[in-house]
KETOR-513595 format. One record per residue (C-alpha): residue number from 1; x, y, z. Coordinates in steps of 0.2 Angstrom, whole numbers, plus 5000, padded with zeros to 4 digits. Each point is the difference from the previous one (the first is absolute). Example, Ala and Ser with C-alpha at 12.3 -4.5 7.8 and 13.67 -1.06 7.14 Angstrom:
<atoms>
atom nr: 1 | east: 5062 | north: 4978 | up: 5039;
atom nr: 2 | east: 5006 | north: 5017 | up: 4997;
</atoms>
This chain:
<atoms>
atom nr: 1 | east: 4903 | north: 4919 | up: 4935;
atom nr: 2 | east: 5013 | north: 5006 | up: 4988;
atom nr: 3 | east: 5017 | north: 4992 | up: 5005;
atom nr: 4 | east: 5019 | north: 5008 | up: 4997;
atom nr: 5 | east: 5002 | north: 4995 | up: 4983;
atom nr: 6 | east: 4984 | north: 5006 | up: 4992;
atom nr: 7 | east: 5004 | north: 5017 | up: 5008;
atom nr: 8 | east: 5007 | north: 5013 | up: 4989;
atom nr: 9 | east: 4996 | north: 5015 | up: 5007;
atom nr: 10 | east: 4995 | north: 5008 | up: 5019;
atom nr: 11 | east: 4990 | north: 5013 | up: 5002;
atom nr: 12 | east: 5006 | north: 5013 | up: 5011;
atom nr: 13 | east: 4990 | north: 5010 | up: 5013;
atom nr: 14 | east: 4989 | north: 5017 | up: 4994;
atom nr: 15 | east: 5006 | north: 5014 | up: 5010;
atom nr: 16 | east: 4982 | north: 5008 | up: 4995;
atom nr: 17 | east: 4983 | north: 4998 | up: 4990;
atom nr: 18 | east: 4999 | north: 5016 | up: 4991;
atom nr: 19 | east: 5009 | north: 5009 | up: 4987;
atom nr: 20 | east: 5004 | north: 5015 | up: 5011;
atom nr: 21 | east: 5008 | north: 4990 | up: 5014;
atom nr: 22 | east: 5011 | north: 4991 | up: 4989;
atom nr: 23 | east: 5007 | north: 5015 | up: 4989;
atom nr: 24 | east: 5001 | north: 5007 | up: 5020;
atom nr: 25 | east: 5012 | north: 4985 | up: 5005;
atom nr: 26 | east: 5011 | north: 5001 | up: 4986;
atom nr: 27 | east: 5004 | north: 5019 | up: 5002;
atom nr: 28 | east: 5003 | north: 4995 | up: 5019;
atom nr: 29 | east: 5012 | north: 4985 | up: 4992;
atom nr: 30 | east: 5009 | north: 5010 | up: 4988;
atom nr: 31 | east: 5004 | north: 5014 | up: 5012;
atom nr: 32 | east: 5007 | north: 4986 | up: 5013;
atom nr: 33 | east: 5008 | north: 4992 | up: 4988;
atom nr: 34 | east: 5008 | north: 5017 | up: 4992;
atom nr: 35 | east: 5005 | north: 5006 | up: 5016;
atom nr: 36 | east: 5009 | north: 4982 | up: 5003;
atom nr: 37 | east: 5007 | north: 5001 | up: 4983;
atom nr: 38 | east: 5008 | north: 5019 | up: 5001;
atom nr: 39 | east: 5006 | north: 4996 | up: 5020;
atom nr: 40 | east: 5010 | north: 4984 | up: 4996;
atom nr: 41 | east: 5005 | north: 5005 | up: 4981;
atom nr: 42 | east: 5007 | north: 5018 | up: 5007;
atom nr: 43 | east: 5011 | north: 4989 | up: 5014;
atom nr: 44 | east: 5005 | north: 4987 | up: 4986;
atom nr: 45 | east: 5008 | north: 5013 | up: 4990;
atom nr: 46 | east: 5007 | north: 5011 | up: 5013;
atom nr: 47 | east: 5010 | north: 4985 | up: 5009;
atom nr: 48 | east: 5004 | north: 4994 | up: 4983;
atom nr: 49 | east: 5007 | north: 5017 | up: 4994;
atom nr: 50 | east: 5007 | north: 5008 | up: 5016;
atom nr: 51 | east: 5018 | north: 4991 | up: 5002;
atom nr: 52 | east: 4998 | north: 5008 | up: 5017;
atom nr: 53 | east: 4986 | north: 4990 | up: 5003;
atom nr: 54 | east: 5010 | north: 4984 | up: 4996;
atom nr: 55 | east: 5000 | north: 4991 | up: 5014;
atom nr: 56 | east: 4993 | north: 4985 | up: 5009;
atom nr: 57 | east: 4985 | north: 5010 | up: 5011;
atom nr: 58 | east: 4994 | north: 5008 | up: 4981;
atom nr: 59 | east: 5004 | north: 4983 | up: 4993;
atom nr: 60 | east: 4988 | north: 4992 | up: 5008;
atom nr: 61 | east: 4987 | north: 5014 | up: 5000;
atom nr: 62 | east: 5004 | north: 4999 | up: 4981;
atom nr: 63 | east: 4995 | north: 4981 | up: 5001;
atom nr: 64 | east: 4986 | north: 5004 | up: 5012;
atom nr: 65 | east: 4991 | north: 5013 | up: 4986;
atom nr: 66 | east: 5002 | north: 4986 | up: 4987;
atom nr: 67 | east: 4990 | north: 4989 | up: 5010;
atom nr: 68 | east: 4989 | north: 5012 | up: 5005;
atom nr: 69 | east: 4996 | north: 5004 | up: 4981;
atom nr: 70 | east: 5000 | north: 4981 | up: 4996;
atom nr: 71 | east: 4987 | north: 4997 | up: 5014;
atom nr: 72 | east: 4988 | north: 5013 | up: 4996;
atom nr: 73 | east: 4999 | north: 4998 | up: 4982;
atom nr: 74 | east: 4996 | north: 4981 | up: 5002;
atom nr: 75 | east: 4981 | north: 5005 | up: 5008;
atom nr: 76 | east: 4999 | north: 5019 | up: 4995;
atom nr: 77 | east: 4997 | north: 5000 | up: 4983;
atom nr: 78 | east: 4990 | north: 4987 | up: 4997;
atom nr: 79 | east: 4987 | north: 5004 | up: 5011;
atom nr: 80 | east: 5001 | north: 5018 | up: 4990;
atom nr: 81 | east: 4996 | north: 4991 | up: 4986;
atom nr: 82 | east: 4984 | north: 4991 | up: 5007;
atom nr: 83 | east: 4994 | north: 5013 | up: 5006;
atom nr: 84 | east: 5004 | north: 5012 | up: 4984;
atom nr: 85 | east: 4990 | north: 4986 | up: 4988;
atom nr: 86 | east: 4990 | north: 4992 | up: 5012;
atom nr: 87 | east: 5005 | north: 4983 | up: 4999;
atom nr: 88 | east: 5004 | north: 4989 | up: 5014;
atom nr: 89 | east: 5009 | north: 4982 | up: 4991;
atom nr: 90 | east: 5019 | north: 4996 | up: 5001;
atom nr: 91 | east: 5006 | north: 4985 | up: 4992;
atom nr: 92 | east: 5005 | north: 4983 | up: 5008;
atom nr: 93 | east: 5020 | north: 5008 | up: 4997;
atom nr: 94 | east: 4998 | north: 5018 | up: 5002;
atom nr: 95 | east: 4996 | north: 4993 | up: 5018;
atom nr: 96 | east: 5012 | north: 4989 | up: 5003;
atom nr: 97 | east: 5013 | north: 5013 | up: 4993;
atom nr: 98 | east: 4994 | north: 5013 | up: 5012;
atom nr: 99 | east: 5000 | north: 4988 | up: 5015;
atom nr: 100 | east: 5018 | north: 4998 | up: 4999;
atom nr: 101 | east: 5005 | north: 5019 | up: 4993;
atom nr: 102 | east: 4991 | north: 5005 | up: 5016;
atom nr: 103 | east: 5007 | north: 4988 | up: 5013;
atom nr: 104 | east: 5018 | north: 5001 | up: 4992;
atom nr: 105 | east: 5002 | north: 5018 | up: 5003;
atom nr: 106 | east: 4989 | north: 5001 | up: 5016;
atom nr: 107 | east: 5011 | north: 4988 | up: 5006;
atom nr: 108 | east: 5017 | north: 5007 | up: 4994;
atom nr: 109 | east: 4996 | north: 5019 | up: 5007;
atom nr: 110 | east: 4997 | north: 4991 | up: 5016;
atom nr: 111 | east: 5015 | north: 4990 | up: 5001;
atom nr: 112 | east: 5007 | north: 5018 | up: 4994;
atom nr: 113 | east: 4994 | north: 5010 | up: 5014;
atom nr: 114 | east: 5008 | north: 4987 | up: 5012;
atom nr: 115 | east: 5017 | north: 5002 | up: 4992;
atom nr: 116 | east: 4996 | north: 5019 | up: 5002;
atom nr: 117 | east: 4999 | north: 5001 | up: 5017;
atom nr: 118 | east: 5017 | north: 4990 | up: 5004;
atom nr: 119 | east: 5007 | north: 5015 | up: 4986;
atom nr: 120 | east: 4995 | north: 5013 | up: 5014;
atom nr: 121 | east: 5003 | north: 4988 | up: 5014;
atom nr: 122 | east: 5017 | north: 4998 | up: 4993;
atom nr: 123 | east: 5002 | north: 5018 | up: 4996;
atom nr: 124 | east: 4995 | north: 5007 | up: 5017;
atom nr: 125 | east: 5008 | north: 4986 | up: 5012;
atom nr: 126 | east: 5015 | north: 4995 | up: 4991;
atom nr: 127 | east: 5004 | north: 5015 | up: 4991;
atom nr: 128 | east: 5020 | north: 4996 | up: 5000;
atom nr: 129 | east: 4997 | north: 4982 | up: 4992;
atom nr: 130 | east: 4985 | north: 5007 | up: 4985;
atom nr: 131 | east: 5013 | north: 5001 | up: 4987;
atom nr: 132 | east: 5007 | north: 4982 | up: 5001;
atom nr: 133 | east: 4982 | north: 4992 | up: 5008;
atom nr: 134 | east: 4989 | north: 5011 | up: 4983;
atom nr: 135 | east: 5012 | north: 4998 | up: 4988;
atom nr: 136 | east: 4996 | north: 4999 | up: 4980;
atom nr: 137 | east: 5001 | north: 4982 | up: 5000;
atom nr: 138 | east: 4990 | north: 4998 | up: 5017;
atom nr: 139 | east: 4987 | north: 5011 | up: 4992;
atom nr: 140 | east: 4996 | north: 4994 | up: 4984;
atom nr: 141 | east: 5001 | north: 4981 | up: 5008;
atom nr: 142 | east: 4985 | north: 5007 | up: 5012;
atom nr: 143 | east: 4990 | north: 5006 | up: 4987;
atom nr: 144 | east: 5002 | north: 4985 | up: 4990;
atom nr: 145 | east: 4993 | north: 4988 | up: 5015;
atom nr: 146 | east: 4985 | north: 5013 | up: 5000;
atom nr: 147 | east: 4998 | north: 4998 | up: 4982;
atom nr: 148 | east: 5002 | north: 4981 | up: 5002;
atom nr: 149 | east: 4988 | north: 5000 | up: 5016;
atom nr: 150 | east: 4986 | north: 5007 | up: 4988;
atom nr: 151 | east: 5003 | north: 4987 | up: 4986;
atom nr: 152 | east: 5003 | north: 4984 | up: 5011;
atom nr: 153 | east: 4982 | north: 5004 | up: 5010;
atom nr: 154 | east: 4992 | north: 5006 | up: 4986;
atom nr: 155 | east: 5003 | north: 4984 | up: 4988;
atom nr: 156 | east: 4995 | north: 4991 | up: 5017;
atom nr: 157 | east: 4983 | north: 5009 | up: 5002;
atom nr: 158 | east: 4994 | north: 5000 | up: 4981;
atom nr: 159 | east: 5004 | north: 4981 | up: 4996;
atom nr: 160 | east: 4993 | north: 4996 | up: 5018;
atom nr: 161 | east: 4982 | north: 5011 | up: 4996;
atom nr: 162 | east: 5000 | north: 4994 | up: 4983;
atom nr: 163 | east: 5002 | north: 4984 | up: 5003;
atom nr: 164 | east: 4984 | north: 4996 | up: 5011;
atom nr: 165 | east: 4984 | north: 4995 | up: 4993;
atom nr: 166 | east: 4988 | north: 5016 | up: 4996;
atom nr: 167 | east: 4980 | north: 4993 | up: 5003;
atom nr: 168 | east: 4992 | north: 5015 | up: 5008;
atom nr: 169 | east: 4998 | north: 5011 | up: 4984;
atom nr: 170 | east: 5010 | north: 5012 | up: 4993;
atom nr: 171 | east: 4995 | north: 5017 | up: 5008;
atom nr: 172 | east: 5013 | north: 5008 | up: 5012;
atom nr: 173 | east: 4996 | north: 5012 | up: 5012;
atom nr: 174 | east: 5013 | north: 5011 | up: 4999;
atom nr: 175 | east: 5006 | north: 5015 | up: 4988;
atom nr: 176 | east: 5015 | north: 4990 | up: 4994;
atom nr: 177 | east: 5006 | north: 4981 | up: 5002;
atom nr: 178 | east: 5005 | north: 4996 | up: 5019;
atom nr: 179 | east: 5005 | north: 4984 | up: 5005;
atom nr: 180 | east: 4985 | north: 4999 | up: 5014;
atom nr: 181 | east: 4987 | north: 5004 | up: 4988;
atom nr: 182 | east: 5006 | north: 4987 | up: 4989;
atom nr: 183 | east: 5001 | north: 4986 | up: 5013;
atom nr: 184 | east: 4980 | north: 5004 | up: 5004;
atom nr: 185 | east: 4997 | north: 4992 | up: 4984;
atom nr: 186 | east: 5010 | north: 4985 | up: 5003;
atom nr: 187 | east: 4993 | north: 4985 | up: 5005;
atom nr: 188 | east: 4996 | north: 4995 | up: 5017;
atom nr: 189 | east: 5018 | north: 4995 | up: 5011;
atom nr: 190 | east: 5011 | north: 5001 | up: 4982;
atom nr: 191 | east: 5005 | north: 5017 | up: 5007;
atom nr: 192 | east: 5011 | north: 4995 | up: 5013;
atom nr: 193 | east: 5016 | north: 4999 | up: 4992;
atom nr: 194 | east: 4998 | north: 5016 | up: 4997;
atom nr: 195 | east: 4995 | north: 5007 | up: 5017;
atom nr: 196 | east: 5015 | north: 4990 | up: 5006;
atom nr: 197 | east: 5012 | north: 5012 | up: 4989;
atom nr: 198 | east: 4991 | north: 5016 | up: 5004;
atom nr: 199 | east: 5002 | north: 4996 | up: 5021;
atom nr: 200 | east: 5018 | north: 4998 | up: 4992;
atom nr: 201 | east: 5003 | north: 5016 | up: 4992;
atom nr: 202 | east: 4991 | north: 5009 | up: 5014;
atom nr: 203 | east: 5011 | north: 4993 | up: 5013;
atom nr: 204 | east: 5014 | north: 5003 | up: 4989;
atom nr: 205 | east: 4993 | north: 5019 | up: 4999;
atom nr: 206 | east: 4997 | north: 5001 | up: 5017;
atom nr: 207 | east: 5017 | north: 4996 | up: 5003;
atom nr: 208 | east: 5008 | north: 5015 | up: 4991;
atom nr: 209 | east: 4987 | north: 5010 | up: 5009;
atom nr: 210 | east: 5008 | north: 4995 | up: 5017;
atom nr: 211 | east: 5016 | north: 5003 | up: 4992;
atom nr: 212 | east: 4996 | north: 5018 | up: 4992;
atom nr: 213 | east: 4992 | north: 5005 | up: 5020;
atom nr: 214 | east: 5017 | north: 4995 | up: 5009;
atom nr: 215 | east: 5011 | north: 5010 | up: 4986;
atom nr: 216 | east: 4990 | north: 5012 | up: 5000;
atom nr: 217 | east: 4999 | north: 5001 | up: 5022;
atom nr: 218 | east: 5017 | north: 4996 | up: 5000;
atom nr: 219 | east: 5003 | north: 5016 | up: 4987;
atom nr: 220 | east: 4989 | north: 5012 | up: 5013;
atom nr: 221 | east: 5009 | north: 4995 | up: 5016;
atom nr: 222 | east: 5016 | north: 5005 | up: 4988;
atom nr: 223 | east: 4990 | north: 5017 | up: 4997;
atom nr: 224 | east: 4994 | north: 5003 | up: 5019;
atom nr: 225 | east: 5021 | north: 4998 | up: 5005;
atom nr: 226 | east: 5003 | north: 5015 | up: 4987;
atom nr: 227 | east: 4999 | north: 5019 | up: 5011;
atom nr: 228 | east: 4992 | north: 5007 | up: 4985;
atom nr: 229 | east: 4982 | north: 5000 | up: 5001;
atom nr: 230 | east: 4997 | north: 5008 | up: 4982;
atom nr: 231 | east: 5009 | north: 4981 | up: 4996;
atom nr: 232 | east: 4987 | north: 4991 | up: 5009;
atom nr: 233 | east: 4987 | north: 5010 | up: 4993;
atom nr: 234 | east: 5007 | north: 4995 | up: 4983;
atom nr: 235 | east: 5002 | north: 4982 | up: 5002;
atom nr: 236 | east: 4983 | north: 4999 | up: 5009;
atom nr: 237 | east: 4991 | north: 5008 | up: 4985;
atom nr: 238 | east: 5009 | north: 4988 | up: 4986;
atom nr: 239 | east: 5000 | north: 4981 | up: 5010;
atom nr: 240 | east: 4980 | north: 5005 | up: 5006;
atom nr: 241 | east: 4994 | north: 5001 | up: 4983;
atom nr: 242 | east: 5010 | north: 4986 | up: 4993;
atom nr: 243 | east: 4993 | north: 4988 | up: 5016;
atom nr: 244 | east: 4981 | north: 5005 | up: 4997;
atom nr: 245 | east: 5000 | north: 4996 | up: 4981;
atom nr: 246 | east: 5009 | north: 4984 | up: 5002;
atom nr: 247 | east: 4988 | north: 4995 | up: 5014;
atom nr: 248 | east: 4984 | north: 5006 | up: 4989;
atom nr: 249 | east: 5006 | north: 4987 | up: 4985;
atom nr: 250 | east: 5003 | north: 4988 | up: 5013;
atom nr: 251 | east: 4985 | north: 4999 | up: 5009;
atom nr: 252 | east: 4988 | north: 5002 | up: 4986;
atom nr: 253 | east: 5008 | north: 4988 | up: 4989;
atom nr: 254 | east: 5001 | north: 4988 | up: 5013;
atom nr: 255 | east: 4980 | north: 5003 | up: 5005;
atom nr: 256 | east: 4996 | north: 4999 | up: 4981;
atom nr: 257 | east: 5010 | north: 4982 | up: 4997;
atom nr: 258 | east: 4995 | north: 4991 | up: 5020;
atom nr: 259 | east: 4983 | north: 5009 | up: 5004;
atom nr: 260 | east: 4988 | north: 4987 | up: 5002;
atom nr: 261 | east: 4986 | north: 4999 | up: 4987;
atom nr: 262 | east: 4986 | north: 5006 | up: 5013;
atom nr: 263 | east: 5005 | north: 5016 | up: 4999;
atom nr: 264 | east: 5003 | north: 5003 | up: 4983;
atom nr: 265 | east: 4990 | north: 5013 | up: 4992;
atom nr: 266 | east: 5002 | north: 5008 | up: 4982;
atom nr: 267 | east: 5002 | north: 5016 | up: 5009;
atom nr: 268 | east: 5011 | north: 4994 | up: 5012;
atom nr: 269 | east: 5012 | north: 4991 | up: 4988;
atom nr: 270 | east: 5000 | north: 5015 | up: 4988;
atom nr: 271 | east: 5005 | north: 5013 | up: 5012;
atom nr: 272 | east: 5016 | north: 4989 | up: 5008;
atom nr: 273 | east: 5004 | north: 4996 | up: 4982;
atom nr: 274 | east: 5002 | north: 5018 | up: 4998;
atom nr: 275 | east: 5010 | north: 5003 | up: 5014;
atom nr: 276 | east: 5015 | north: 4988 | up: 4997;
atom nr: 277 | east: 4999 | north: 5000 | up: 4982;
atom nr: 278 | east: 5001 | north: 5018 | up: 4995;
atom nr: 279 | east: 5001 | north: 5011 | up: 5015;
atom nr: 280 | east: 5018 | north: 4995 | up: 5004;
atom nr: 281 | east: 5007 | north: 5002 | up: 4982;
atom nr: 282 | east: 4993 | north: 5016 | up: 4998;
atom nr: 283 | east: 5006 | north: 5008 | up: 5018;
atom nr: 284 | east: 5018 | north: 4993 | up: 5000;
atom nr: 285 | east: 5008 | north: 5012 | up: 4988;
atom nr: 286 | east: 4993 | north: 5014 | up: 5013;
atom nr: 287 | east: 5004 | north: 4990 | up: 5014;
atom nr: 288 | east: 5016 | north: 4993 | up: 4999;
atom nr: 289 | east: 5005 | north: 5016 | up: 4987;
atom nr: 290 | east: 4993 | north: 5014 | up: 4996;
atom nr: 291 | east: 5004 | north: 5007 | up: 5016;
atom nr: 292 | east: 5020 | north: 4997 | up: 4998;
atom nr: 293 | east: 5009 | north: 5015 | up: 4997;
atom nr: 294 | east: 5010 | north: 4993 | up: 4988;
atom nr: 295 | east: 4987 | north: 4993 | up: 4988;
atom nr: 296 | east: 4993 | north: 5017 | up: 5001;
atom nr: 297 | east: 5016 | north: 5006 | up: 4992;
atom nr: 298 | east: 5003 | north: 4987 | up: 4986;
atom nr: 299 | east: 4984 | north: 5004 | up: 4996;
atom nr: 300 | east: 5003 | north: 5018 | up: 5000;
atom nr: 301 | east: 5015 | north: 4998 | up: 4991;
atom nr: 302 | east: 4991 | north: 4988 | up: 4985;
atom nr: 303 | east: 4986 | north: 5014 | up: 5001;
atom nr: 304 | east: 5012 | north: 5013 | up: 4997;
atom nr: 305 | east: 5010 | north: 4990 | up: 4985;
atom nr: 306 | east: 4982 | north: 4998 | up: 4992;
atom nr: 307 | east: 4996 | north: 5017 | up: 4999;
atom nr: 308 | east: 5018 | north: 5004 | up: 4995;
atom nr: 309 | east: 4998 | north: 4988 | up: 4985;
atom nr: 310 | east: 4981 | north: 5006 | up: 4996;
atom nr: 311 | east: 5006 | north: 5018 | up: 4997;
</atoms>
């Protein structure tokens, strides 16, 4: 059996056996991944050139569309490309690479979300002391830690991976590089260090998960105080959303990297991957802003100033 040094390249998992299947998934792709692309690029450059839209809530929606873009471009387009030209191999480093591009910003919007919800909580519960608790300096140091978050686990989870011995082939059942993929093809107990850091980073996310649920049950008893009922109505419909997508990337990626082997099935694994890999990028910039009033107008506004400068 081939061990890790004589491995150069893994083989990634076909998502079909005939030609019209393929060119099928990668129109299904390239609309996903277009759709992700025009959501978060229309927010990047409406919060970046709207001075109205300076401030800390856009800020880090700003961030969040980054990451969103980040994350979604580290899977999307590759497997575009296997499925355009057939072909199923990734080098040795293209895999490592994509490891840590993917759990850096994975792990970055997460720890993002969390700092979003103590925005609101912040916003809603404490509206007299928002300006000195959210200021510019609170802001950008917030961001940073999530940027930080992203680079610290991801360094951690690509030199652990990478660092294990690789005996059970080279084939990975998966259609990109995925941490538990790779550990299948390590050798028998060498994976444990490993497992030991992903019960790490899933507690770690679990806790912001707790965190995000109290802010955000603390922000809906705030609502259910207010005599307006079109104001409960409006908070119900934004902090519902937000909940169900950060509980859909938590508990598939959590089932993806602790399900036990028994249960594994090509099929199985291909689907979660799906679900917290590219679902959540592409529904946030609808989610969290498409439905805000005044991203509506900034992009009306650069909409206008377009069609002013095209005539």
């Amino acid at each position: 059996m081939p061990n890790s040094s004589s491995i150069s390249e893994f083989l990634l998992l076909p998502l079909a056996d005939t030609r019209q299947l393929q060119l099928l998934h990668f129109w299904l792709f390239l609309g996903i991944y277009l759709a992700a692309l025009l959501g978060n690029g229309l927010i990047s450059t409406a919060v970046a050139c709207d001075r109205r839209l300076h401030t800390p809530m856009y800020f880090f929606l700003l961030n969040l569309a980054l990451l969103d873009l980040g994350c979604i471009s580290t899977t999307v387009p590759k497997a575009m490309a296997y499925a355009l030209w057939d072909t199923r191999a990734i080098s040795y480093a293209g895999c490592a690479a994509q490891i840590f591009c993917f759990v850096f910003f994975a792990s970055a919007e997460y720890s993002l979300l969390t700092i979003m919800s103590y925005d609101r909580y912040v916003a809603i519960c404490k509206p007299l002391h928002y300006r000195t608790l959210m200021d510019s300096r609170a802001c950008a140091t917030m961001a940073a830690a999530a940027w930080g978050t992203g680079v610290l686990l991801s360094l951690l989870h690509t030199a652990s991976t990478f660092s294990l011995p690789l005996c059970q082939g080279n084939v990975v059942n998966q259609f990109f590089c995925e941490i538990p993929q790779i550990l299948k093809l390590s050798c028998s107990a060498s994976y444990l260090r490993e497992v030991v850091f992903l019960i790490f980073s899933a507690s770690l996310f679990f806790g912001c998960f707790v965190f995000i649920v109290v802010s955000y049950v603390q922000i809906f008893l705030a609502v259910l105080r207010m005599p307006s009922e079109q104001g409960w109505h409006k908070a119900f419909s934004m902090f519902l959303p937000h909940l169900a997508v950060v509980s859909l990337f938590l508990s598939t990626a959590s089932f993806a990297y602790q399900k036990p082997p028994s249960i594994s099935s090509p099929l199985l694994d291909l689907t979660v991957a799906l679900l917290y890999s590219v679902v959540p990028a592409t529904l946030n910039p609808f989610i969290y802003s498409m439905r805000n009033r005044e991203i509506k107008h900034a992009l009306w506004k650069m909409l206008q100033y377009t069609l002013f400068h095209l005539q």
